[in-house]
C-alpha angles and dihedrals in degrees: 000000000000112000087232149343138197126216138186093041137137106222124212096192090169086217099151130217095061138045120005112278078008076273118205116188123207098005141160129223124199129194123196116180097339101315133084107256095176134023128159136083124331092236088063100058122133088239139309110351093227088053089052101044140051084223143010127204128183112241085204090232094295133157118249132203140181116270104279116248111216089195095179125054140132086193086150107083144111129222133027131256099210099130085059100059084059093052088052092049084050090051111266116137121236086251097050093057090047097046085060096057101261113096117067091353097068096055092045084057092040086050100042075050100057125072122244087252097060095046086056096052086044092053104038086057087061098046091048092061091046093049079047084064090047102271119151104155124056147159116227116188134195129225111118095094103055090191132077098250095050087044104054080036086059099041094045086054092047088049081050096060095051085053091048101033136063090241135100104230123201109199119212120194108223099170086141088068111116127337113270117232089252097070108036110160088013096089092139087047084044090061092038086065087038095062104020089058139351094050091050092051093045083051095047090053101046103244111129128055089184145020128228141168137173107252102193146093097291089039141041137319131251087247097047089045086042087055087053089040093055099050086043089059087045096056092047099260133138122224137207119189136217085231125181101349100136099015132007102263095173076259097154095050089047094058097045087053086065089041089244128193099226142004107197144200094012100174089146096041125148127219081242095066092040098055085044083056098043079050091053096041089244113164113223113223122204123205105197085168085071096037092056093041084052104047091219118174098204111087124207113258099258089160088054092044087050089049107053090039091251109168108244110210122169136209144187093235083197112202149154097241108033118016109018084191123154086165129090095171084060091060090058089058093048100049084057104049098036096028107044086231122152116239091248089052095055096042079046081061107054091045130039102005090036073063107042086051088062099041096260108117099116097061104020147046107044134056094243128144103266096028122118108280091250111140139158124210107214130204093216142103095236143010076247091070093068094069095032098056116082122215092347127120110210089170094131089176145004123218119192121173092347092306133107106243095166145010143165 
């Protein structure tokens, strides 16, 4: 006996090579201790659902997803950056912001600031919009800390919300993510003490399941990400990489030389670097909330992505600075108006290759016999309709692990 199973449902499995969406109607869906033990046609079940399940519940004709997979996110953070919203609307770049000390750096100061505590509360507010859109899998990375002590302080928050939410949480360490104040001048110090110590200690103490940094201008170089990406390799971890956001670094090429899990953002690039992550496996996430709040003109080279087979996923990367989004649904619409995405494509992008940009194919990202038992029932006519509403949540109820951890 199955623990439950769901009937009178469309289902949206996202398994790719056969029907749009790898659409099932009027389907059915079992669990049986967490995972998904059937999945197919009604007209295909072994017998009567109430003699298969402990219990049966009507899905009322729905669409269901995966559980969405929000893979890019800096959710941990203190302050707002409010007043600089206003300077870019007056003209001001975003480098031009961070080179005079506002940018990354006040946040860095505004998080070093907060308790523990407060950055928890702050945090759990956001993810509790984004559970409230159907999202029960997320990264959450540090980097607003740039020393050991705020660090450690950000990941074990982020380790806080998966024990007292109903979400899976990847952590990224993203300690090369700007140049503290402490070390102007001293970027190649800065990722001494990167590599020599606080990675080692997050490591240590289990912190982190990947490793990131911001390879750019503003950031950091190829060599001095190289340095982090080498003694990430050495402690076991993977990494993923803000590539190519602002100027094209070679960013993308540099991350598939280190088979990384993700480059992410990719506005400036080349064919070159596309065609090294479609080599690696690396899954390319667009981030069409940074690119709006932005106002960036170069878009991300979706055609180049499509042609070399490159996995598009797409995330919120919600952040105080860049992309204030508590909404993943948003994103959908976004990919598609900006991007020139299909609807398929972006919910392609916030299942199965938002998973597979964190590691988690094998148990996320698709309704498929064996996966984790995370579904989302959908007030909509069609899968379409999530990435064609605006500003609606048609998210009717939320399934993790075979249980019901939210509804309308």
């Amino acid at each position: 006996m199955w623990d439950e199973i769901w009937i009178n449902v469309n289902l949206a499995t996202m398994v790719p090579g056969g029907e749009r969406y790898g659409a099932i109607k009027d389907g059915a869906i079992a669990v049986e201790h967490g995972d998904i033990a059937w999945v197919g046609t009604a007209a295909e079940l072994p017998g009567e659902p109430g003699k298969l399940a402990w219990s049966v519940a009507d899905g009322d004709g729905r669409w269901v997803t995966p559980g969405l997979v929000d893979c890019h996110t800096h959710i941990v953070h203190g302050g707002s950056r409010g007043a600089e919203f206003e300077l870019r609307l007056e003209g001001a770049s975003y480098e031009e912001i961070a080179r005079a000390g506002g940018g990354i750096l006040s946040t860095v100061k505004a998080t070093r600031a907060a308790t523990e505590q407060e950055l928890f509360d702050t945090a759990k507010q956001r993810v509790r919009r984004l559970l409230a859109e159907g999202v029960t899998v997320m990264e959450v990375k540090s980097g607003y800390g740039l020393d050991l002590d705020t660090e450690v302080k950000m990941l074990r928050v982020a380790r806080r919300l998966a024990l007292e939410l109903p979400v899976t949480v990847r952590t990224t360490f993203l300690g090369a993510h700007a140049l503290p104040p402490e070390y102007t001048d001293r970027a190649d110090d800065y990722i001494d003490l990167v590599c020599g110590e606080v990675l080692p200690a997050v490591a240590e103490e289990g912190l982190a399941d990947a490793v990131d940094a911001f390879c750019e201008g503003i950031g950091f170089t190829p060599e001095q990400t190289a340095r982090v990406f080498e003694t990430a390799r050495g402690l076991g971890l993977p990494v993923k990489l803000h590539a190519d956001q602002l100027s094209d670094l070679d960013g993308a090429a540099l991350a598939a030389s280190f088979d990384a899990l993700s480059a992410d953002h990719l506005e400036y690039t080349s064919d070159a670097g596309i065609a090294a992550m479609a080599s690696a496996g690396t899954v390319a996430v667009l981030l069409p909330g940074a690119f709006y709040f932005l106002r960036e003109k170069t878009l991300p080279p979706v055609d180049g992505f499509r042609r070399h087979g490159v996995p598009i996923a797409l995330a919120t990367d919600n952040n105080p600075g860049s992309s204030p989004a508590v909404s993943l649904l948003l994103m959908l619409n976004m990919a598609c108006t900006l991007f020139r995405m299909t609807p398929e494509e972006a919910l392609a992008g916030i299942t199965r290759n938002g998973a597979a940009a964190l590691g988690l194919s094998k148990k996320y990202g698709t309704l498929e016999v064996g996966k984790t038992g995370d579904f989302v029932f959908w007030d909509v006519e069609s899968p379409a309709d999530l990435s064609y509403r605006i500003g609606d949540n048609p998210c009717k109820e939320v399934v993790r692990h075979g249980k019901t951890v939210w509804s309308d």
